[in-house]
N, CA, C and O atoms as CSV, one atom per row, in Angstrom:
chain,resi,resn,atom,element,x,y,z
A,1,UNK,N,N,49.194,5.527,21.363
A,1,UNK,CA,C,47.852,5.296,20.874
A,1,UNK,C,C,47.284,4.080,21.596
A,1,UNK,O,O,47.905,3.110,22.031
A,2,UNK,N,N,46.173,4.293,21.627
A,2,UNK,CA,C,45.153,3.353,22.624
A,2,UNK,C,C,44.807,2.005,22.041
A,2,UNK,O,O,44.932,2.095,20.820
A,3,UNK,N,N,44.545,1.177,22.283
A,3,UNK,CA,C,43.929,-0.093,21.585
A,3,UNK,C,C,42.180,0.204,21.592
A,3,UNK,O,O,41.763,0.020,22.735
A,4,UNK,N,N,41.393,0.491,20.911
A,4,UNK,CA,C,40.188,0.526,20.998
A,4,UNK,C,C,39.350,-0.620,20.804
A,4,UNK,O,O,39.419,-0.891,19.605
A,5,UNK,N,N,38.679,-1.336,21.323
A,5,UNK,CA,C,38.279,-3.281,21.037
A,5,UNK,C,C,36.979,-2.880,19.868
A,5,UNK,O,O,36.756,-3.427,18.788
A,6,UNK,N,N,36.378,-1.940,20.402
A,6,UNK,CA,C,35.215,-1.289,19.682
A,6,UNK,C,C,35.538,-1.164,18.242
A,6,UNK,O,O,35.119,-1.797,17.273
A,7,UNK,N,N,36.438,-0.129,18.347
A,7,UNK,CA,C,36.963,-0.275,16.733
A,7,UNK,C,C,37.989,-1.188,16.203
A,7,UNK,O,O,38.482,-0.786,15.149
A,8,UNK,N,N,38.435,-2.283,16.636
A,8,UNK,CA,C,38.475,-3.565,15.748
A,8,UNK,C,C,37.460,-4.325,15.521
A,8,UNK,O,O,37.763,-5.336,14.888
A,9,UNK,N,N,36.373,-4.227,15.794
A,9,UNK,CA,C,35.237,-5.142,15.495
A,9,UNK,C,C,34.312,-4.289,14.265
A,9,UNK,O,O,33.998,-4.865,13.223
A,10,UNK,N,N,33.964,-2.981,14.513
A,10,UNK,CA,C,33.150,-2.497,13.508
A,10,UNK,C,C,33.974,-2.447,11.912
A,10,UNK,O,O,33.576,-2.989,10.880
A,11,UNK,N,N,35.436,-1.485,12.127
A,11,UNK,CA,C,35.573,-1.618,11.479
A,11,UNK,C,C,35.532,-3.107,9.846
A,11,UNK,O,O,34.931,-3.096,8.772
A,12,UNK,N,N,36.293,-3.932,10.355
A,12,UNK,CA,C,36.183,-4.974,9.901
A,12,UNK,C,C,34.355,-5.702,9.280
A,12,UNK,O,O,34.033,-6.349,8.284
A,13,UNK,N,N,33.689,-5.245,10.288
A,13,UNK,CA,C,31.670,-5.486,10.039
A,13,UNK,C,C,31.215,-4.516,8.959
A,13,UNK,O,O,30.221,-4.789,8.286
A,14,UNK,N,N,32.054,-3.147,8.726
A,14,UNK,CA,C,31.521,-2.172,8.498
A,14,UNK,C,C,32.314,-2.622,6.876
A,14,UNK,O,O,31.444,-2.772,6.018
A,15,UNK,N,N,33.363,-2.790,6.484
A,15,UNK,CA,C,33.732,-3.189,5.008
A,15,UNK,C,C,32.909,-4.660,4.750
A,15,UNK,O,O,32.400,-4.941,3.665
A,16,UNK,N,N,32.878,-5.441,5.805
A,16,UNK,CA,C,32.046,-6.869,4.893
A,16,UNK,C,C,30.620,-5.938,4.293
A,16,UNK,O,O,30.375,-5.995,3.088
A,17,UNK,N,N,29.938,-5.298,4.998
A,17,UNK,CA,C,28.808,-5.020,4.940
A,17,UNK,C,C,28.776,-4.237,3.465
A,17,UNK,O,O,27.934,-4.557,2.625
A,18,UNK,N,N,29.619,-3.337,3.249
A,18,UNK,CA,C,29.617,-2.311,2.286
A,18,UNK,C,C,30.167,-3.275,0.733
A,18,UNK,O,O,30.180,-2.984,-0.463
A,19,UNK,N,N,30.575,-4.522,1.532
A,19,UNK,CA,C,30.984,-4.686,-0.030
A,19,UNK,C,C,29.613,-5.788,-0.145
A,19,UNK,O,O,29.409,-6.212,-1.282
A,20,UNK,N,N,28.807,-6.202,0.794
A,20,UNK,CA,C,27.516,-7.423,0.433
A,20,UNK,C,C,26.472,-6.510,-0.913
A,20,UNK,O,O,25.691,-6.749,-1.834
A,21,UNK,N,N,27.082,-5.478,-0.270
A,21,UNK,CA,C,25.873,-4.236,-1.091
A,21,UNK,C,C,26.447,-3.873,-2.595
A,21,UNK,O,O,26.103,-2.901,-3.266
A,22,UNK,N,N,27.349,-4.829,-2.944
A,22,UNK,CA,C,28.424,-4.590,-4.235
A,22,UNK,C,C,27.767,-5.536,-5.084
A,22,UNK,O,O,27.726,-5.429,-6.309
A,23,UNK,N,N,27.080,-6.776,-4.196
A,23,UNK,CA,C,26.827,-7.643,-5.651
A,23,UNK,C,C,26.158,-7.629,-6.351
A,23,UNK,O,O,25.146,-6.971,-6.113
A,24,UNK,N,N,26.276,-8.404,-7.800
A,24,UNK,CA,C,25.586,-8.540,-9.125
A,24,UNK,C,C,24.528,-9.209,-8.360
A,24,UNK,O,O,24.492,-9.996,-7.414
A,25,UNK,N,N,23.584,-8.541,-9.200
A,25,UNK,CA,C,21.450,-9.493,-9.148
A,25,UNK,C,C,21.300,-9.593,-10.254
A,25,UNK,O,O,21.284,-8.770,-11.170
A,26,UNK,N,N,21.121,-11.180,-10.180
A,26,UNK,CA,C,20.544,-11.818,-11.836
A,26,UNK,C,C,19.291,-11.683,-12.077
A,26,UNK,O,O,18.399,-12.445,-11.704
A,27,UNK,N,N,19.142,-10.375,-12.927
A,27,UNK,CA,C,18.023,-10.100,-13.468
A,27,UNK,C,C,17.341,-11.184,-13.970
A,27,UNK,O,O,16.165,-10.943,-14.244
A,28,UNK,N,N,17.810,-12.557,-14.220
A,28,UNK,CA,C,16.833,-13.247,-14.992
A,28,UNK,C,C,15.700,-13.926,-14.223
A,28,UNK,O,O,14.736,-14.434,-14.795
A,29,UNK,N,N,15.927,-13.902,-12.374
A,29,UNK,CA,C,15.414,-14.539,-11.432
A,29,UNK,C,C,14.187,-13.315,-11.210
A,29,UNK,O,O,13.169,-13.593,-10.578
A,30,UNK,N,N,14.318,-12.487,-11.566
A,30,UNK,CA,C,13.286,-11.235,-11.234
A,30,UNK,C,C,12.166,-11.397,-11.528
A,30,UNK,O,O,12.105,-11.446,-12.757
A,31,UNK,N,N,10.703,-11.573,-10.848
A,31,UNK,CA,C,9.433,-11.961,-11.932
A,31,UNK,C,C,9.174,-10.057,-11.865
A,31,UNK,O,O,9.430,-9.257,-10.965
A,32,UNK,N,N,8.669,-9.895,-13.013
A,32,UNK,CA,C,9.054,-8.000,-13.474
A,32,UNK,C,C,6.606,-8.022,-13.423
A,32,UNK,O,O,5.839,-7.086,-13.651
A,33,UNK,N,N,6.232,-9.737,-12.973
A,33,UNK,CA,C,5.095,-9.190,-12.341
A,33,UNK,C,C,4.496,-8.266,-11.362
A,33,UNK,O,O,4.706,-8.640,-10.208
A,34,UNK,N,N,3.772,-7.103,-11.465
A,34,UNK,CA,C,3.757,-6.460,-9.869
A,34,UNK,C,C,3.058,-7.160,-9.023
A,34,UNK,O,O,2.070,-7.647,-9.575
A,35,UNK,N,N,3.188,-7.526,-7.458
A,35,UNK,CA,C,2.321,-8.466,-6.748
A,35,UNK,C,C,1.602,-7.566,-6.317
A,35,UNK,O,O,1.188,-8.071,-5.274
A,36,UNK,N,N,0.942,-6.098,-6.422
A,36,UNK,CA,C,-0.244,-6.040,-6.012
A,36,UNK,C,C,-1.496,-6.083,-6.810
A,36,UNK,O,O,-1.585,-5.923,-8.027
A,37,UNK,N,N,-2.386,-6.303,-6.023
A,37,UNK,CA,C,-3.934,-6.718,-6.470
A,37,UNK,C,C,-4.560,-5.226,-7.100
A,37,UNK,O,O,-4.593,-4.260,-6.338
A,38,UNK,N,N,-4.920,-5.122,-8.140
A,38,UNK,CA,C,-5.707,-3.610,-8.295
A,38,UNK,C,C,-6.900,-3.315,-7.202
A,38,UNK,O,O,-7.392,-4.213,-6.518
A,39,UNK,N,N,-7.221,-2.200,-7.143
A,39,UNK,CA,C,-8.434,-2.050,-6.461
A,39,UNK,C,C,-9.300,-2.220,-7.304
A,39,UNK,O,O,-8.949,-2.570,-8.431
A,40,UNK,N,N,-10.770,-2.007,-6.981
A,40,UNK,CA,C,-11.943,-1.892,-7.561
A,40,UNK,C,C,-12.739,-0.762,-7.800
A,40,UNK,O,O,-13.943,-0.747,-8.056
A,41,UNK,N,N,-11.434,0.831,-7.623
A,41,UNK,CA,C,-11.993,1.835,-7.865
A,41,UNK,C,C,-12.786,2.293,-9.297
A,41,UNK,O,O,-13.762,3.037,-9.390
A,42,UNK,N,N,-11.992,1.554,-10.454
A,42,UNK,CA,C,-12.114,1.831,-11.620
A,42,UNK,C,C,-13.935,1.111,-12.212
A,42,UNK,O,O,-14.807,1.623,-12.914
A,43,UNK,N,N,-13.849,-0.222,-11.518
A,43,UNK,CA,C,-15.291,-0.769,-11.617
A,43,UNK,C,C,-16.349,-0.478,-10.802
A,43,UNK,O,O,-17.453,-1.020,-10.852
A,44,UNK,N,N,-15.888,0.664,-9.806
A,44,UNK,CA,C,-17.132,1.389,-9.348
A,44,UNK,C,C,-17.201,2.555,-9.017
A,44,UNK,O,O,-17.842,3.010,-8.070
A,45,UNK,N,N,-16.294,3.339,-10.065
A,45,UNK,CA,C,-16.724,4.800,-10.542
A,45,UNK,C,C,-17.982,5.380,-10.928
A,45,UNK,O,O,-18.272,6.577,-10.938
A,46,UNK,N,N,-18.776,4.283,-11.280
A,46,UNK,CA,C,-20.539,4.778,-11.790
A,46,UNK,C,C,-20.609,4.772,-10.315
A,46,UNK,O,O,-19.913,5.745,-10.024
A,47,UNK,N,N,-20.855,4.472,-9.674
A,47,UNK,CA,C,-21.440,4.490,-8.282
A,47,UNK,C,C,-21.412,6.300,-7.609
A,47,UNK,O,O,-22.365,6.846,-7.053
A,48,UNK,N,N,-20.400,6.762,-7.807
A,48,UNK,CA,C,-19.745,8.186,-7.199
A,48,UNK,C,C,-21.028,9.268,-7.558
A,48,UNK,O,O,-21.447,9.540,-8.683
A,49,UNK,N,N,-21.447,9.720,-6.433
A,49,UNK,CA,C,-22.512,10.688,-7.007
A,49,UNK,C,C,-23.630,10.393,-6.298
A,49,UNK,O,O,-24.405,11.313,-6.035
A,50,UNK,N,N,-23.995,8.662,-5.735
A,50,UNK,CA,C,-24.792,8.337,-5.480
A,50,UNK,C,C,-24.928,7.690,-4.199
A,50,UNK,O,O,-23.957,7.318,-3.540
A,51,UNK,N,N,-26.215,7.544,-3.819
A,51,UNK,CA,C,-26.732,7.332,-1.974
A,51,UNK,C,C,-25.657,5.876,-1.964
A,51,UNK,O,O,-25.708,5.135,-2.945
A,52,UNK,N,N,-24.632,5.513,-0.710
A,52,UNK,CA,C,-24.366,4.689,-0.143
A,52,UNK,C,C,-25.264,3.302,-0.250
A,52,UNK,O,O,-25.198,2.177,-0.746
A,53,UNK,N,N,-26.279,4.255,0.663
A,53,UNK,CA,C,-27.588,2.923,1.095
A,53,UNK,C,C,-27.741,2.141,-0.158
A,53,UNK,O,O,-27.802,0.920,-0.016
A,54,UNK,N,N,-27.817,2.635,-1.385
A,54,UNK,CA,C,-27.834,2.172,-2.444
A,54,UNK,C,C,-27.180,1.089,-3.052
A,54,UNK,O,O,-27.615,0.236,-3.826
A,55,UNK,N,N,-25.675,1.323,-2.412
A,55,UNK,CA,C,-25.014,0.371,-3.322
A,55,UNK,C,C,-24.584,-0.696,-3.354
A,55,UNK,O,O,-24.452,-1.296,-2.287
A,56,UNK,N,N,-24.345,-1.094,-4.143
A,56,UNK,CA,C,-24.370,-2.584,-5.076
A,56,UNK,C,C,-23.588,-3.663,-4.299
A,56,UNK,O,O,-22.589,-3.963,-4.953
A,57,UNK,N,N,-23.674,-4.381,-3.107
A,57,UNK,CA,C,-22.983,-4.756,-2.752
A,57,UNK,C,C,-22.296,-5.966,-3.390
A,57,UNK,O,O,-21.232,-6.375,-2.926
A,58,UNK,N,N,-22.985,-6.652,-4.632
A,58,UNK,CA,C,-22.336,-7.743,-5.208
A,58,UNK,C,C,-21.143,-7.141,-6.655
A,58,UNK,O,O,-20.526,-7.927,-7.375
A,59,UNK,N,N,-21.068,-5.396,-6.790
A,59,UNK,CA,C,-19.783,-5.629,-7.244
A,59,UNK,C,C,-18.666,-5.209,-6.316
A,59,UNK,O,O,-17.991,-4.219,-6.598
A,60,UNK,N,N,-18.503,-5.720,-5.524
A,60,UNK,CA,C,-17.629,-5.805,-4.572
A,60,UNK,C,C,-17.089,-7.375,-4.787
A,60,UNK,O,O,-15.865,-7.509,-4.768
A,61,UNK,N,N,-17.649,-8.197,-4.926
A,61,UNK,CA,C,-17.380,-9.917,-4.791
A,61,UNK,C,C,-16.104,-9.565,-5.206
A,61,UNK,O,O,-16.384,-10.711,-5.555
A,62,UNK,N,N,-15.086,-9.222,-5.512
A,62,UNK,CA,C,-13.852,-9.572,-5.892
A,62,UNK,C,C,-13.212,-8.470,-5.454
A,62,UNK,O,O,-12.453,-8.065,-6.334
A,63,UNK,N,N,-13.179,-7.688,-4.308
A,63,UNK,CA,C,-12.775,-6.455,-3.647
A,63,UNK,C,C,-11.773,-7.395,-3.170
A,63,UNK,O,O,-11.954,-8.582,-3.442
A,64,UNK,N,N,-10.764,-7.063,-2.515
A,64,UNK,CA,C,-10.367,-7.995,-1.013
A,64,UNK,C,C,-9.985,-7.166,0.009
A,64,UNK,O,O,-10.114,-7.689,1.116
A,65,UNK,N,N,-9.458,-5.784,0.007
A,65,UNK,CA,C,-9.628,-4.415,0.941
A,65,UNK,C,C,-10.774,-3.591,0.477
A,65,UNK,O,O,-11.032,-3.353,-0.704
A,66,UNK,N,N,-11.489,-3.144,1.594
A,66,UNK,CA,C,-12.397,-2.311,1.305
A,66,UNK,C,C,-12.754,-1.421,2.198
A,66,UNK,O,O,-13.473,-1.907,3.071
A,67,UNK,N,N,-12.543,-0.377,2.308
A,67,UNK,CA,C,-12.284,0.592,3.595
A,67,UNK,C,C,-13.581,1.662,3.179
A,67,UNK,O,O,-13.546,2.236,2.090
A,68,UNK,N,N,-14.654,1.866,4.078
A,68,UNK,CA,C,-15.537,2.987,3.930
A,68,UNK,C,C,-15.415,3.771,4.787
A,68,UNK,O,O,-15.498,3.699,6.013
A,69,UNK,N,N,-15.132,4.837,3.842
A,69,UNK,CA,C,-14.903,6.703,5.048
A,69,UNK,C,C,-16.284,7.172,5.095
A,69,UNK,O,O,-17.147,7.222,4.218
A,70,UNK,N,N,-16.290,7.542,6.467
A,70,UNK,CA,C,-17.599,8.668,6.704
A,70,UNK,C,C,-17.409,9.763,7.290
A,70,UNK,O,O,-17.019,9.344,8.380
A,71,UNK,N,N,-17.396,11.113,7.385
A,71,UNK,CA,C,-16.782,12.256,7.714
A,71,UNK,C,C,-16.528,12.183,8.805
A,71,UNK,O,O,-17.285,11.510,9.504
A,72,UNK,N,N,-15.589,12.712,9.304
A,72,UNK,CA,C,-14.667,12.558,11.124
A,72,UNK,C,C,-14.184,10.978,11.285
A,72,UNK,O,O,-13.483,10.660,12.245
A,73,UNK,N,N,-14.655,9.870,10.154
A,73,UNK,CA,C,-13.662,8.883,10.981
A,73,UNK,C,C,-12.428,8.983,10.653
A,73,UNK,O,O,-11.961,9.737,9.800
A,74,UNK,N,N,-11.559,7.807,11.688
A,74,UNK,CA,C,-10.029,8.112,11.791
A,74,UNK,C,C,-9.960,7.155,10.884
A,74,UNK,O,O,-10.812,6.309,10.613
A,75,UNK,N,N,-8.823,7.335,10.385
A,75,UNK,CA,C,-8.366,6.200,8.970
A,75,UNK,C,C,-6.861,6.173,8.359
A,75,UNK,O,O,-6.498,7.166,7.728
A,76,UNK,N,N,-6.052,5.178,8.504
A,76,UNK,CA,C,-4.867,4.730,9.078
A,76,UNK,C,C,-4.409,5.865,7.850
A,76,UNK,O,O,-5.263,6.402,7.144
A,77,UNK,N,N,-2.668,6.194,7.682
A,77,UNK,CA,C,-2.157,6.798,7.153
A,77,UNK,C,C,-1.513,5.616,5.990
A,77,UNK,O,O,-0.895,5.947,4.979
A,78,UNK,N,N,-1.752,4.483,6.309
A,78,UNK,CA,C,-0.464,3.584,5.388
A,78,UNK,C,C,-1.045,3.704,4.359
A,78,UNK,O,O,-2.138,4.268,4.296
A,79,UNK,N,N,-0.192,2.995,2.928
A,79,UNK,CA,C,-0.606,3.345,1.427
A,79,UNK,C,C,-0.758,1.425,1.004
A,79,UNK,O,O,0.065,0.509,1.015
A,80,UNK,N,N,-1.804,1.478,0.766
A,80,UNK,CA,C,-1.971,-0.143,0.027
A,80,UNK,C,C,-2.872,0.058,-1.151
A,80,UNK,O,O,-4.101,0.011,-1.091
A,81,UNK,N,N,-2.153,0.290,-2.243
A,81,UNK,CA,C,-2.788,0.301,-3.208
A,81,UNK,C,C,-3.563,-0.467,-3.820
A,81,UNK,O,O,-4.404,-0.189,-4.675
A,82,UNK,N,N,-3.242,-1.583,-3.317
A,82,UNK,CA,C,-4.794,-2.853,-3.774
A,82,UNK,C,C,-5.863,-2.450,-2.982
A,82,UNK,O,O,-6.952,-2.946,-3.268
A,83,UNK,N,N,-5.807,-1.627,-2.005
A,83,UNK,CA,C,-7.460,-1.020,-1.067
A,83,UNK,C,C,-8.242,-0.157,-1.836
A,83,UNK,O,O,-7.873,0.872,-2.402
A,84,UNK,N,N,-9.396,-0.681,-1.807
A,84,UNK,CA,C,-10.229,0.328,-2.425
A,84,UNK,C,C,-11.278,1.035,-1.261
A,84,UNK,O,O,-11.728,0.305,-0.378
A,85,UNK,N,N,-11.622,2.394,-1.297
A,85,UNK,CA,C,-11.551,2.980,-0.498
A,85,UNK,C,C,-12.450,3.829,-1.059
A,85,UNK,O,O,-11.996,4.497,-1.988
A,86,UNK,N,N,-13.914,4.054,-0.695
A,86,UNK,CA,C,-15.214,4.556,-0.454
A,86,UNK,C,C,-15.484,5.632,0.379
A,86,UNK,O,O,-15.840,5.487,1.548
A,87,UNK,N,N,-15.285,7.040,-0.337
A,87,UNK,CA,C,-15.512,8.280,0.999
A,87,UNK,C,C,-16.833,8.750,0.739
A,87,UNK,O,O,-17.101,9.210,-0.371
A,88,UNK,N,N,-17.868,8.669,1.838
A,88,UNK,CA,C,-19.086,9.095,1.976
A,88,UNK,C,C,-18.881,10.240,2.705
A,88,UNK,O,O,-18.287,10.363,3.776
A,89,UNK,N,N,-19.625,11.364,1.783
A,89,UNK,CA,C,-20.258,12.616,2.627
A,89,UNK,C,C,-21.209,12.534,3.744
A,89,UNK,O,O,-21.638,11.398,3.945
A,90,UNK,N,N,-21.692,13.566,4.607
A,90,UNK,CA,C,-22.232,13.822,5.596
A,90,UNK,C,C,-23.948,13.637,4.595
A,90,UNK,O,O,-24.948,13.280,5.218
A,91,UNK,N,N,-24.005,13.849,3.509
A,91,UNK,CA,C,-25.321,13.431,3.192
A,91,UNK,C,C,-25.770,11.911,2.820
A,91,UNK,O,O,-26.805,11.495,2.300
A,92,UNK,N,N,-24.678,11.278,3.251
A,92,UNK,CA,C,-24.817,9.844,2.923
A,92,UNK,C,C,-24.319,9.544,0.802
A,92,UNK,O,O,-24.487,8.411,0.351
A,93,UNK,N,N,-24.084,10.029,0.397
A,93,UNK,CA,C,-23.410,10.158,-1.321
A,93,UNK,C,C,-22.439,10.117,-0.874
A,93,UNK,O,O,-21.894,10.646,0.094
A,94,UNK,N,N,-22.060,9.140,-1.948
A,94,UNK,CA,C,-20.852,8.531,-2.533
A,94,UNK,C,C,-19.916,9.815,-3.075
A,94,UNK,O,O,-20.352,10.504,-3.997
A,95,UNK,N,N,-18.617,10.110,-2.470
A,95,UNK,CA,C,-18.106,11.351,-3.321
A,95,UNK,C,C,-16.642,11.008,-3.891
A,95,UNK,O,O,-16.154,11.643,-4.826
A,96,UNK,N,N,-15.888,9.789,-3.147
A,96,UNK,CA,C,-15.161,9.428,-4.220
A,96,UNK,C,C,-14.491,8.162,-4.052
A,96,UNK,O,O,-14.336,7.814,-2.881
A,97,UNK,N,N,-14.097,7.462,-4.872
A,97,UNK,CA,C,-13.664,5.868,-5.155
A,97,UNK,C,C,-12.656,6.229,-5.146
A,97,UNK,O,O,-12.507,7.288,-5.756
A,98,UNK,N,N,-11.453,5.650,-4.524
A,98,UNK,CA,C,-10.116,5.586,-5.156
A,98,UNK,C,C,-9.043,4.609,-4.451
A,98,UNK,O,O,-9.410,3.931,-3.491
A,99,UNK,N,N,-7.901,4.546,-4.860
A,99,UNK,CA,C,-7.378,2.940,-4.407
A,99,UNK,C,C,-5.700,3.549,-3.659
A,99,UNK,O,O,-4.663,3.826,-4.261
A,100,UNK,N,N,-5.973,3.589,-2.292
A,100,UNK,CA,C,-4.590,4.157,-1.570
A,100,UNK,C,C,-5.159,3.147,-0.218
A,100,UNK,O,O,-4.506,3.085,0.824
């Protein structure tokens, strides 16, 4: 049998590793706060239905993502649920609020 150098090194990396993944987490250090920010879909659901041009730009003051769709633009795939996110139809109306 061969001496393999390769496998004296992993092996040995490969049990530290499997047992780091063994330890106790003191739940008491956990803040069980969620850190994301809500969106602002819920406070501007009256809006949905209605002309863009229209709207309200001061309840936004406390938005901090705010992404407006207009039909054919490109618009990233990632999920951030604190974004609130404005899809305008081709007639310029508001058709839906929602927070992804």
């Amino acid at each position: 049998m061969r001496f393999n150098p390769i496998s004296a090194i992993s092996c040995p990396i490969a049990v530290c590793l499997s047992l780091v993944g063994c330890q106790q987490v003191d739940d008491a250090h956990i803040d069980p706060t969620p850190r994301i920010h809500s969106c602002s879909a819920d406070k501007l659901a009256h809006m949905v239905g209605k002309n863009f041009a229209a709207f309200d730009q001061e309840a936004l003051s406390d938005t901090v993502w705010l992404r407006v769709i207009h039909p054919g633009d490109a618009v990233t795939l990632d999920l951030r649920p604190e974004r609130t996110n404005i899809e305008v139809d081709k007639g310029g109306i508001i058709a839906r609020i929602s927070c992804y």
